[in-house]
C-alpha positions as CSV (number, residue, x, y, z in Angstrom):
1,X,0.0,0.0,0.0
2,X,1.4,3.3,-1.0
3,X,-0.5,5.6,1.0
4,X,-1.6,5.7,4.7
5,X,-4.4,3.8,5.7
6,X,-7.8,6.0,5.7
7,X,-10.0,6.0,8.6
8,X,-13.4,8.0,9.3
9,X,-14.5,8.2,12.8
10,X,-17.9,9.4,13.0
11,X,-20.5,10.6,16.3
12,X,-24.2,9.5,14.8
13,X,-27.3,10.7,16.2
14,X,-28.3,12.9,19.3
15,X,-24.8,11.3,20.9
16,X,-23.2,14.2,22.5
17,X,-20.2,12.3,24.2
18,X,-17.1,12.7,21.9
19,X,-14.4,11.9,24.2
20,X,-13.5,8.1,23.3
21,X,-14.0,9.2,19.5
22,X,-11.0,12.1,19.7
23,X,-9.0,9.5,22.0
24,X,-9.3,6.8,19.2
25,X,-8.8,9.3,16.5
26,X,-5.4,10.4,18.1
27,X,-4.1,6.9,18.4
28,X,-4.9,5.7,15.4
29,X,-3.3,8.3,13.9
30,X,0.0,7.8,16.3
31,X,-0.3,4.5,14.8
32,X,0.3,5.7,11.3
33,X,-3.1,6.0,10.1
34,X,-4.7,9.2,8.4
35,X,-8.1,10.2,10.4
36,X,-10.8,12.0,9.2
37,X,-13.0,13.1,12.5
38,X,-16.6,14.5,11.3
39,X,-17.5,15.5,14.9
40,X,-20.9,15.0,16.6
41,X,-24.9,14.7,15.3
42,X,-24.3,13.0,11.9
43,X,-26.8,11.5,9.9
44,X,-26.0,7.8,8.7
45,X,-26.1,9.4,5.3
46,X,-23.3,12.1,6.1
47,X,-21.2,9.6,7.4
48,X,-20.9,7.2,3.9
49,X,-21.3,10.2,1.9
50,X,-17.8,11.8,3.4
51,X,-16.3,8.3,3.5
52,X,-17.1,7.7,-0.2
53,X,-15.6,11.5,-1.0
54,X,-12.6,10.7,1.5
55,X,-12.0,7.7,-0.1
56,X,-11.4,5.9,3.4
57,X,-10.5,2.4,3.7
58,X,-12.5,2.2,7.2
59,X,-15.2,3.6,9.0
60,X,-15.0,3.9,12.8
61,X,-18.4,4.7,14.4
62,X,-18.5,5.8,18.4
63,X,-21.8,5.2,19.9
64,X,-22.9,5.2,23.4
65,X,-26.2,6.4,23.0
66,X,-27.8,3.0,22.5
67,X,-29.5,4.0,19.0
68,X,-26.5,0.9,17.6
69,X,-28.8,-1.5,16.5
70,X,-30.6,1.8,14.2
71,X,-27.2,3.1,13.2
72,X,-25.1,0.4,12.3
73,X,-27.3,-1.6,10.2
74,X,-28.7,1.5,8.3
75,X,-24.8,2.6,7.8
76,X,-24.3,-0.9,6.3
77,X,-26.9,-0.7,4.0
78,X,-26.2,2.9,2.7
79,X,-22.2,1.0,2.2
80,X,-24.2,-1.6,0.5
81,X,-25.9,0.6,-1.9
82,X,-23.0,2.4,-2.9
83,X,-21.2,-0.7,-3.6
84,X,-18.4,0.0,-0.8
85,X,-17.7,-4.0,0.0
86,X,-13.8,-3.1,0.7
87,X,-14.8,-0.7,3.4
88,X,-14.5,-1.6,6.6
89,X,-17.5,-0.8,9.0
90,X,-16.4,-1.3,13.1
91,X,-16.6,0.9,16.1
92,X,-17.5,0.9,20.1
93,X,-18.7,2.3,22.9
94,X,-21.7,0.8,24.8
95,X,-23.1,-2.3,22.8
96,X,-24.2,-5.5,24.7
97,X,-22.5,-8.6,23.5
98,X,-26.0,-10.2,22.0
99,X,-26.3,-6.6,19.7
100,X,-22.3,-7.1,18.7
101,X,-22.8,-10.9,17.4
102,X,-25.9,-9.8,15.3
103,X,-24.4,-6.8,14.0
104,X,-21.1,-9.0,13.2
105,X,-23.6,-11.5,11.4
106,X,-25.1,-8.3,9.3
107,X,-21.6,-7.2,8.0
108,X,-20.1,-4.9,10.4
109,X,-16.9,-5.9,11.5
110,X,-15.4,-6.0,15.7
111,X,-16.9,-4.0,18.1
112,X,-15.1,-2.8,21.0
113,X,-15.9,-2.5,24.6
114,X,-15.4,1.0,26.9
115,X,-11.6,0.0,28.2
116,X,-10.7,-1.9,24.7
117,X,-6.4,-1.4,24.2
118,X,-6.4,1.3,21.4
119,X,-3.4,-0.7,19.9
120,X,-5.7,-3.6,20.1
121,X,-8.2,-1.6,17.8
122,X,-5.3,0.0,15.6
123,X,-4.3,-3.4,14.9
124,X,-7.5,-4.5,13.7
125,X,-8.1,-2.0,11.3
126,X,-4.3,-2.6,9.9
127,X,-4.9,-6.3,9.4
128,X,-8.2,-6.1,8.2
129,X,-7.2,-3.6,5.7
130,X,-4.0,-5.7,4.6
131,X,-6.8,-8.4,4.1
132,X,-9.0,-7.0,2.0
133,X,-8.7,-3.4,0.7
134,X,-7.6,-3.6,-3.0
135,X,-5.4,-0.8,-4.6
C-alpha cells in the first residue's frame, strides 16, 4: 500500500459524548493512520457520503447512546448501496454482547468495549485492511 491507511471516525445521532471518538482518532493516527473526525450529530447518510468522498478504507463509528442496533445496520446498507464492500465498517462504545454478534452477522466488523487497548483496535483496522482493501 502506497498511502496511509484511511479511517473516518464518525458521532451518529443525538450522541453528545465525543471523548472516546477524539481518544481513538489520536491513536490511530499515532499508529500511522490518516483520520478524518466529522464531529458529533451525523446523519448515517453524512457519514458514507464523506467516507465515499474521503476515499477511506475504514469507518470507525463511536456510539454510546444505545440507538446501535438503528445506526449500524442503516450505515451498512447505505455502504451496501454504494457498492463500498472493501470498506470496513467497526466501532465501540456501549453495545451488549447479544447486539455485537448480530451486527457482526449483518456485515459490520469488531466491536469494542469501553476500556478496549487502542493498539488492540489499531491493529484491527491494519490487518483487516491488509486483508482486504484492494489498490
Amino acid at each position: 500500500m502506497n498511502r496511509p491507511i484511511r479511517v473516518l471516525v464518525a458521532k451518529v445521532g443525538l450522541d453528545g459524548h465525543d471523548r472516546g471518538a477524539k481518544v481513538i482518532a489520536t491513536a490511530l493516527r499515532d499508529a500511522g493512520m490518516e483520520v478524518i473526525y466529522t464531529g458529533l450529530r451525523q446523519t448515517p447518510e453524512m457519514v458514507v457520503t464523506a467516507a465515499l468522498q474521503e476515499d477511506v478504507d475504514a469507518i470507525g463509528i463511536s456510539i454510546l447512546s444505545g440507538a446501535h442496533m438503528t445506526v449500524f445496520p442503516k450505515i451498512i446498507a447505505l455502504m451496501k448501496e454504494r457498492e463500498m464492500t472493501d470498506v470496513l465498517l467497526t466501532g465501540g462504545g456501549i453495545i451488549p454482547e447479544d447486539d455485537m454478534k448480530k451486527l457482526n452477522e449483518m456485515g459490520v466488523g469488531k466491536l469494542f468495549a469501553p476500556g478496549t487497548s487502542t493498539s488492540v483496535i489499531a491493529d484491527y483496522i491494519k490487518e483487516w485492511v491488509k486483508e482486504n482493501r484492494t489498490f
